[in-house]
KELO-528011 format. One record per atom (N, C-alpha, C): residue in three letters; x, y, z. Coordinates in steps of 0.001 Angstrom, whole numbers, plus 500000, padded with zeros to 6 digits. Example, Ala and Ser with C-alpha at 12.3 -4.5 7.8 and 13.67 -1.06 7.14 Angstrom:
BEGIN
ALA513190494310507800ALA512300495500507800ALA513200496700507800SER512850497750507080SER513670498940507140SER512900500030507870
//
This chain:
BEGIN
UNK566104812108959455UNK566770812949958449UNK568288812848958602UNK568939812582957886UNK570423813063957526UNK570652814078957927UNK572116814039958048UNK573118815640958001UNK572291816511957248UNK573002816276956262UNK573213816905955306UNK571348818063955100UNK570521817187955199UNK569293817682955260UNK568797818334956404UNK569077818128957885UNK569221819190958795UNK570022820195958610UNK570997820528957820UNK571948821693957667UNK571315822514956920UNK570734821787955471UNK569648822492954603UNK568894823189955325UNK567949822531956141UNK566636823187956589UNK567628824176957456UNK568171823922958490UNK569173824918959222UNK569313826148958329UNK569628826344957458UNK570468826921956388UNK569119828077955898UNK568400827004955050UNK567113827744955057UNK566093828604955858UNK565905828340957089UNK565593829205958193UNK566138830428958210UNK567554830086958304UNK568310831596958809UNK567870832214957577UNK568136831956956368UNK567741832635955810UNK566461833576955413UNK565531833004955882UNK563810832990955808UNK563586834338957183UNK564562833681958864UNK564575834443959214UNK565092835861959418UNK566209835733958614UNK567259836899958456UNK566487838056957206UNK565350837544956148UNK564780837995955414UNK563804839038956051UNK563285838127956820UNK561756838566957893UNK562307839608958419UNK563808839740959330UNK563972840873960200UNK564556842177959158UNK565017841392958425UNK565241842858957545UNK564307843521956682UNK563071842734956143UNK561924843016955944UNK561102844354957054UNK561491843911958172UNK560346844432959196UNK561057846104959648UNK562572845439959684UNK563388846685959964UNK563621847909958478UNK563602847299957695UNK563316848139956448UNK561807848811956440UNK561242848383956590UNK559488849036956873UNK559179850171958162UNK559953849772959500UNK560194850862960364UNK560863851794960286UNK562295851437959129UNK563282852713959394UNK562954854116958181UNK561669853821957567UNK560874855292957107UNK560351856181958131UNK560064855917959016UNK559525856340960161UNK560551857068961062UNK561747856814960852UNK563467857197961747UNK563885858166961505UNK563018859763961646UNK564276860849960852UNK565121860983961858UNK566286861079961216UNK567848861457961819UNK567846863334961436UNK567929863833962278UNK568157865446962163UNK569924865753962373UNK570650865898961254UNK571984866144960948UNK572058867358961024UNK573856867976961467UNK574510869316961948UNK575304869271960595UNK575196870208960117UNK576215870420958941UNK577174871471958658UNK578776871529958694UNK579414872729958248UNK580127872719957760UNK580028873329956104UNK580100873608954990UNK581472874250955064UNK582085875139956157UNK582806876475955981UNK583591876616957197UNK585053877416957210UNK585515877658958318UNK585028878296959136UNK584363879455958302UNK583574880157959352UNK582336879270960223UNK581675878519959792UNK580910877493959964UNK580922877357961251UNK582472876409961100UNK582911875301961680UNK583845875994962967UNK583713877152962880UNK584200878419963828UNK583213878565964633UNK582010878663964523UNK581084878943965293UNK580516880767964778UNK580947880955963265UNK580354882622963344UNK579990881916961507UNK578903880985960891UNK578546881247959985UNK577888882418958981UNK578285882207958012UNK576832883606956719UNK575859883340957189UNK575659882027956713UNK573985881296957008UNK573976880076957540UNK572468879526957967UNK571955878704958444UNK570637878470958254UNK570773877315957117UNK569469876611957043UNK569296875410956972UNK568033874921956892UNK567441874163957329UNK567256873095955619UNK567075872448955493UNK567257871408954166UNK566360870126954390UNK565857870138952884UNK565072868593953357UNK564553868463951790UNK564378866889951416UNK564726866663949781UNK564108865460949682UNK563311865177948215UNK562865863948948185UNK561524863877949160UNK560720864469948972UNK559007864262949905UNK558857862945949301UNK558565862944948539UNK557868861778947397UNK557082861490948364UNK555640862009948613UNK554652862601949603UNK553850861203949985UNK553441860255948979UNK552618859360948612UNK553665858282949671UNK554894857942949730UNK555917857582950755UNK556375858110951824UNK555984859465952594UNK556882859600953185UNK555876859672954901UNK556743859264955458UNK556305859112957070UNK556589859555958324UNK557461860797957358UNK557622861753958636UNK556626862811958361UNK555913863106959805UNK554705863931959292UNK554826865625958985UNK553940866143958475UNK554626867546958172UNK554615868146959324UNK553937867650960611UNK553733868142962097UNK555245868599962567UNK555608867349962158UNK557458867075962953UNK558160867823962317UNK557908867950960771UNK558961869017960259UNK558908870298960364UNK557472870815960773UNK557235872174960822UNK557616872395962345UNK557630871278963176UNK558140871892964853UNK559768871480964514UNK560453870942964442UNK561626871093963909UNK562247872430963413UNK561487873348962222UNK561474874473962043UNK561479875495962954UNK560173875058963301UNK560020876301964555UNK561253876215965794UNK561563875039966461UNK562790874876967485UNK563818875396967100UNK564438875506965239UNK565670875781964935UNK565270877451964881UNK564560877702964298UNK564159878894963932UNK563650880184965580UNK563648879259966078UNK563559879780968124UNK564962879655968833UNK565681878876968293UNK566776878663968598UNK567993879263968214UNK569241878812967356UNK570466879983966855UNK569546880827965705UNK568401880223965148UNK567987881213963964UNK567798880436962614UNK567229880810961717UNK567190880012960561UNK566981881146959010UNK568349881082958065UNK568418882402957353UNK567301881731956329UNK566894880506956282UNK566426880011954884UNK566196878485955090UNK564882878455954402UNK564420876523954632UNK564265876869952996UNK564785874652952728UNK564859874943951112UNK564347873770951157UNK563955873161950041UNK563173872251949411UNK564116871207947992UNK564621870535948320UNK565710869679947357UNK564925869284945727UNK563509868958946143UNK562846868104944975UNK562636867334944794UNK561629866896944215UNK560957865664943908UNK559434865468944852UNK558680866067944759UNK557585866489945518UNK556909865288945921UNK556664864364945033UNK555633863492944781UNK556355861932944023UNK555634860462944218UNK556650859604943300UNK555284859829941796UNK554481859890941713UNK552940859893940539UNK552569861112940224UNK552928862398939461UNK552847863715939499UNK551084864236939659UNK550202862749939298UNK549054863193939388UNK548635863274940323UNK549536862656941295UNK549089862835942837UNK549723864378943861UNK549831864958942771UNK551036866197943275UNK550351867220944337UNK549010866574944529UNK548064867509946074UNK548570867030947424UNK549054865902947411UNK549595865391948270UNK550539865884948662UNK551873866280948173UNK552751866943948113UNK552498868353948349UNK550989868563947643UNK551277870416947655UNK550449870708949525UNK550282869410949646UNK549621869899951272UNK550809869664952197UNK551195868777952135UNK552628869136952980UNK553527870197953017UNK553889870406951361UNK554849871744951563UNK554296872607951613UNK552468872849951588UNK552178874667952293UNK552461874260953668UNK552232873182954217UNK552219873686955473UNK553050873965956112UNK554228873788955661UNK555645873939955779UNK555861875603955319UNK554795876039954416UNK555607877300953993UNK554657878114955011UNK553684877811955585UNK552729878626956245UNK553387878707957474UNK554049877759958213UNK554979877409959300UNK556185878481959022UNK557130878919957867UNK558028879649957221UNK557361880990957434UNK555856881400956652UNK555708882597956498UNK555603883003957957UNK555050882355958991UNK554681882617960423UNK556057883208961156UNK557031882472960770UNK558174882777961361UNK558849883654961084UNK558681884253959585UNK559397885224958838UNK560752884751958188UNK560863883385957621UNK561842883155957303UNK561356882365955560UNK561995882918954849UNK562070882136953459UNK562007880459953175UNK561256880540952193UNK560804878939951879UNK561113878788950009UNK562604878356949958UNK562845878553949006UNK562705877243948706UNK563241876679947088UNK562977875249946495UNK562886875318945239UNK563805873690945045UNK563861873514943122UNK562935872224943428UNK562510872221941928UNK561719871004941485UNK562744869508940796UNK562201868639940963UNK563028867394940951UNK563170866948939479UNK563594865471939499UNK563215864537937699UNK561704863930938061UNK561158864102939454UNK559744863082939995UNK559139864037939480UNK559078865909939343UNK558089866843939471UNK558065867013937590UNK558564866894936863UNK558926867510935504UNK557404867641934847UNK556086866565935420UNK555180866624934646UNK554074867081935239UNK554067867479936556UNK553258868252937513UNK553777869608936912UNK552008870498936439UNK552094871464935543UNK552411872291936207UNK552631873565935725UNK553281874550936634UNK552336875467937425UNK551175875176937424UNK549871875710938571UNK550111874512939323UNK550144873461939910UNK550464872233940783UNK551849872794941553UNK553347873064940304UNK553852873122941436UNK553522874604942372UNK553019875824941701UNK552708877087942394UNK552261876713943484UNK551349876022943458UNK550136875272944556UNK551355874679946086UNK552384874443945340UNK553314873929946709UNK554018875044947991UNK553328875926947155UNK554267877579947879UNK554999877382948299UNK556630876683947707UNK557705877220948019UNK557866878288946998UNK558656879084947275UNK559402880196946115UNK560544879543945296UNK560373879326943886UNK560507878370942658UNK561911878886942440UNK563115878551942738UNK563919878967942166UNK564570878325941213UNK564140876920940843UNK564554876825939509UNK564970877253938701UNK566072877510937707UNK566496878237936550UNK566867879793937106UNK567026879845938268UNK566971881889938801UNK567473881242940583UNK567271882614940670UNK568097883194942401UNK567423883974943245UNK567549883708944410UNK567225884201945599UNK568184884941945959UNK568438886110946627UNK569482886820947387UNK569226886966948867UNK570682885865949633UNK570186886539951478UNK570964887043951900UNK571295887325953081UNK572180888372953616UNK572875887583954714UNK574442887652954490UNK574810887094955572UNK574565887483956722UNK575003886546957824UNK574093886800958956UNK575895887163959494UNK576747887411958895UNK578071887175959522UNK578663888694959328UNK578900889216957904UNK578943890239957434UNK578532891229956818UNK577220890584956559UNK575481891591956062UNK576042891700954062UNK576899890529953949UNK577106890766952372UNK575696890112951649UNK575833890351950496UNK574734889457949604UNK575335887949949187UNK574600886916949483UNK574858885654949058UNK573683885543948336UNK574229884727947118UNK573248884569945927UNK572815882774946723UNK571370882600946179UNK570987881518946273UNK570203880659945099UNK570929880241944253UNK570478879494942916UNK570201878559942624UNK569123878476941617UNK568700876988941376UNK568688876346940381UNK569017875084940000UNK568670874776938963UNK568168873584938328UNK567196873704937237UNK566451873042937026UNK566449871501936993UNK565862870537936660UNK565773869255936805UNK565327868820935417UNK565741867966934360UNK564961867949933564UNK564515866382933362UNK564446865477934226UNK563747864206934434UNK564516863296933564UNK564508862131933657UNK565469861655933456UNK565470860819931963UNK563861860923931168UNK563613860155929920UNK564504861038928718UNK564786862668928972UNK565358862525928009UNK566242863887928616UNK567293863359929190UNK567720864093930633UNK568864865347929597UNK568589865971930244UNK569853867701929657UNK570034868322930944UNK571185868610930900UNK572147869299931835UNK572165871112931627UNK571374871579932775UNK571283873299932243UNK572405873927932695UNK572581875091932447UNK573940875852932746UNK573327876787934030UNK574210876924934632UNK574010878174935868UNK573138879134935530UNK572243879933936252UNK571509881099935714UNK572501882203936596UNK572147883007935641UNK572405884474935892UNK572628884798937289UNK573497885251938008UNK573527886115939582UNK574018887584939558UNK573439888425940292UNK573909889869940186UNK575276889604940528UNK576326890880940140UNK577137891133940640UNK577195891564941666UNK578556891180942544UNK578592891843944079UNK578420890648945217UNK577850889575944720UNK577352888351945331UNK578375888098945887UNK578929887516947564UNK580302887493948146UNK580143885794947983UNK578998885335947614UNK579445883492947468UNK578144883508946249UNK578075882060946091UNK577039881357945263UNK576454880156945241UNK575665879780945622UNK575312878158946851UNK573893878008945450UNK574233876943944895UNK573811876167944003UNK572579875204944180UNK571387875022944590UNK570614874284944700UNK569978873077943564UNK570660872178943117UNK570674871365942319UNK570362869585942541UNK568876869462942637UNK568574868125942821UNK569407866786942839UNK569934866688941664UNK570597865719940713UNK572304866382941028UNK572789865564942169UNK574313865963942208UNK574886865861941129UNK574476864920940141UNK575703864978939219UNK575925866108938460UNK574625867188938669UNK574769868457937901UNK576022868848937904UNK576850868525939017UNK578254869341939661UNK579191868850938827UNK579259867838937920UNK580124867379936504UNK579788868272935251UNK578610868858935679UNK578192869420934313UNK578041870954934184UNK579245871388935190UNK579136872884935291UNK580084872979934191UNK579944874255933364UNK581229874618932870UNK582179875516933660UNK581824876539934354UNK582780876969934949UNK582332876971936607UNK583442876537937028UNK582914875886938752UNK583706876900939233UNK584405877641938914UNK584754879193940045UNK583570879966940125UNK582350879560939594UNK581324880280939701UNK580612879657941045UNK580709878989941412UNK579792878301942247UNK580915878124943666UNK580353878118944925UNK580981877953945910UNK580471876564946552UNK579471876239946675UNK579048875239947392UNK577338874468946458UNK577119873571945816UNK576181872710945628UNK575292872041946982UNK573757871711947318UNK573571871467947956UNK572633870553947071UNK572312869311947047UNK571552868237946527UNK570625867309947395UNK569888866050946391UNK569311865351947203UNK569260864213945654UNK568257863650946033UNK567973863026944915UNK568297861140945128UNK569547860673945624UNK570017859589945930UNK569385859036946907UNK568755859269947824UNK567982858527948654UNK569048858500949499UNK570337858057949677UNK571639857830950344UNK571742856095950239UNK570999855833948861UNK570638853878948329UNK569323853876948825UNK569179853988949979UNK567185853994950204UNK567212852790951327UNK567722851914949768UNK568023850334950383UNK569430849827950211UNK570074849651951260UNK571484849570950810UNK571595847643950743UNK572538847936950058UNK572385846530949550UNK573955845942949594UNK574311844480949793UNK575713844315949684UNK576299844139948458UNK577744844557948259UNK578393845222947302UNK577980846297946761UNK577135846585947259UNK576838848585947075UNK576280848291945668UNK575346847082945260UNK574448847248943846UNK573785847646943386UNK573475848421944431UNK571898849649944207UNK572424850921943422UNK574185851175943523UNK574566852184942828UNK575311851477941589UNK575831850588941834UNK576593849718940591UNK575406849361939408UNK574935849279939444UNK573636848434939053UNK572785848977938580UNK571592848904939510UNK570477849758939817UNK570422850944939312UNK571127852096939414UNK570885853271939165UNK571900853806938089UNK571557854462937259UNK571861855160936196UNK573278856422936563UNK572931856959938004UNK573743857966937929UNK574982858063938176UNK575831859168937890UNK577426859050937959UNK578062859162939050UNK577949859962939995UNK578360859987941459UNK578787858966942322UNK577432858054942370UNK577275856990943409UNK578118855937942992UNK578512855467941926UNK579036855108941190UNK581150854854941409UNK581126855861942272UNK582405856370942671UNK581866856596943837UNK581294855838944688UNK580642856478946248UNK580627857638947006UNK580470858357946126UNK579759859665946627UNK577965859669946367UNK577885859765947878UNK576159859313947917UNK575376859824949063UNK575945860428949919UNK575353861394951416UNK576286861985951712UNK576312863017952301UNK576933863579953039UNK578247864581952553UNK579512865499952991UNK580047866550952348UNK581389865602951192UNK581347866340950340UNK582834866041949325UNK583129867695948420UNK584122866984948150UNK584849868365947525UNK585088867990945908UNK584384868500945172UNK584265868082943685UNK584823869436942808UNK585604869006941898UNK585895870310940930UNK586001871344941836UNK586479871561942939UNK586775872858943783UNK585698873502944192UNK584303872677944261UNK582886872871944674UNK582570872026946010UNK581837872822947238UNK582007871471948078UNK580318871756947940UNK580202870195948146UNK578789869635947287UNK578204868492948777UNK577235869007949110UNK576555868620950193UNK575123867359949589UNK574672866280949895UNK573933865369949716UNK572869864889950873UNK572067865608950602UNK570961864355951797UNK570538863495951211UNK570295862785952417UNK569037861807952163UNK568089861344951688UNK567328862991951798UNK565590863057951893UNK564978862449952746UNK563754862599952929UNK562581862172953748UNK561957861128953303UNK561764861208951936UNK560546860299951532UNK561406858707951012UNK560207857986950371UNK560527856999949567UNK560586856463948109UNK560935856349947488UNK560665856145946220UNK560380854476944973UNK559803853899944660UNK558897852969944439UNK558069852124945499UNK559305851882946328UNK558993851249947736UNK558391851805948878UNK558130851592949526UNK558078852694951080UNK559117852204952092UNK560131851831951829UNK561190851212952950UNK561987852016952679UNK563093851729953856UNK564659852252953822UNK565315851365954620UNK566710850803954456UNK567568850188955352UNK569124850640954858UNK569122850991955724UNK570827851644956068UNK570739853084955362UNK569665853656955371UNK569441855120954825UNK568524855746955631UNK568541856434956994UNK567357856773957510UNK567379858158956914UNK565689858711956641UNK565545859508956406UNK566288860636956647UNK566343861742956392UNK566947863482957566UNK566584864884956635UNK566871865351957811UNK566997866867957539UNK567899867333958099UNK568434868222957171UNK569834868791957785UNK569492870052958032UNK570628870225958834UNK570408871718959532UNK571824872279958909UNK572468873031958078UNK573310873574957020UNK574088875059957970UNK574790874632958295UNK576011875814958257UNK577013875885957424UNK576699877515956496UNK578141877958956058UNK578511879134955723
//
């Protein structure tokens, strides 16, 4: 053989093998939850937060490979540990809504793990959940805050913090809802909104103190030149690389996980799963 044709085959290998390992390492790193510290707030970041909870987004149940074992002892350690004011649920239960039992057995057991402890199991529904009827999602026993609010109590100054949600409306023929209603007196307002980009589509953002999302996977699969958000995906955020983790939008600071699960695929590379643990 020639040069030129040993360099080929050379050439070709690496490639074949460089495919294989990222193949294999994309297939293990569903299996990798990363458990993240998060603080939202000076007080936070002081060491005397309102609250502290616990976050986790994107089951898409039929994908996901962290077991509900790990997330419910996770719970219990944080919740034995500094305390836990509130576990929430980001959305997107399931990737096939007809498969939405799948989903609804993971998150009872998660809420049965919650009710045991005495701590709230709140949660919005995703753009994956829009066609899982509304006895399916009941069946998931989180407490639905979609479109409405939860009220908790700081753990700092015993004020009322509103906890709101809002809806998802899937993405075939997608609408942007407005804030729901919060009592007066509320000393903050922490936004639970699947779809970060909701946070473009507030009209008035002195209403809101902090957004907490999921939905992005954080790319899932990251890809070079970042085409999975250029490209690939429809939404506005990522787009301008905002895609995990804290930013400060419209005078809203807007928090992003991961999620747990997977979505068409069952892989992840350069996105390991998580759950965050939320101070603010």
């Amino acid at each position: 053989m020639d040069v030129t044709t040993v360099l080929l085959l050379i050439l070709i290998s690496a490639i074949v093998i460089t495919g294989l390992i990222l193949l294999v390492l994309s297939l293990i790193e569903p299996h990798k939850l990363n458990v993240t510290k998060e603080t939202l707030s000076d007080n936070a970041a002081a060491g005397n937060p309102d609250l502290r909870i616990l976050f986790f987004s994107d089951l898409h149940a039929e994908f996901c490979f962290i077991p509900k074992e790990k997330t419910a002892a996770l719970i219990r350690e944080e919740a034995q540990g500094k305390g836990l004011d509130a576990v929430i649920f980001g959305g997107d239960i399931v990737n096939n809504p007809k498969r939405y039992k799948v989903g609804a057995e993971y998150l009872t057991y998660i809420a049965e793990t919650c009710s045991e402890l005495g701590i709230p199991f709140e949660g919005v529904t995703g753009n994956h959940d829009v066609q899982i009827p509304a006895d399916g999602i009941a069946e998931c026993s989180f407490h639905n805050i979609s479109g409405g609010y939860t009220v908790l109590r700081s753990r700092r100054d015993g004020s009322d913090i509103a906890l709101s949600g809002i809806c998802d409306s899937g993405r075939k023929h997608r609408v942007w809802y407005e804030l729901p209603s919060i009592p007066d007196g509320c000393s903050k307002n922490i936004v639970i909104a699947h779809n970060p980009d909701q946070i473009l589509h507030i009209e008035d953002c002195t209403k809101v103190d902090y957004m907490i999302s999921g939905h992005i996977h954080g790319g899932q699969i990251r890809t070079p030149f970042k085409v999975e958000f250029k490209v690939l995906r429809k939404d506005t955020l990522p787009k301008y690389d905002v895609t995990a983790g804290t930013y400060k939008i419209n005078g809203i600071t807007l928090f992003i996980s991961k999620g747990i699960g997977c979505v068409r695929l069952p892989m992840r590379l350069g996105a390991k799963p998580e759950i965050n643990i939320i101070e603010i």
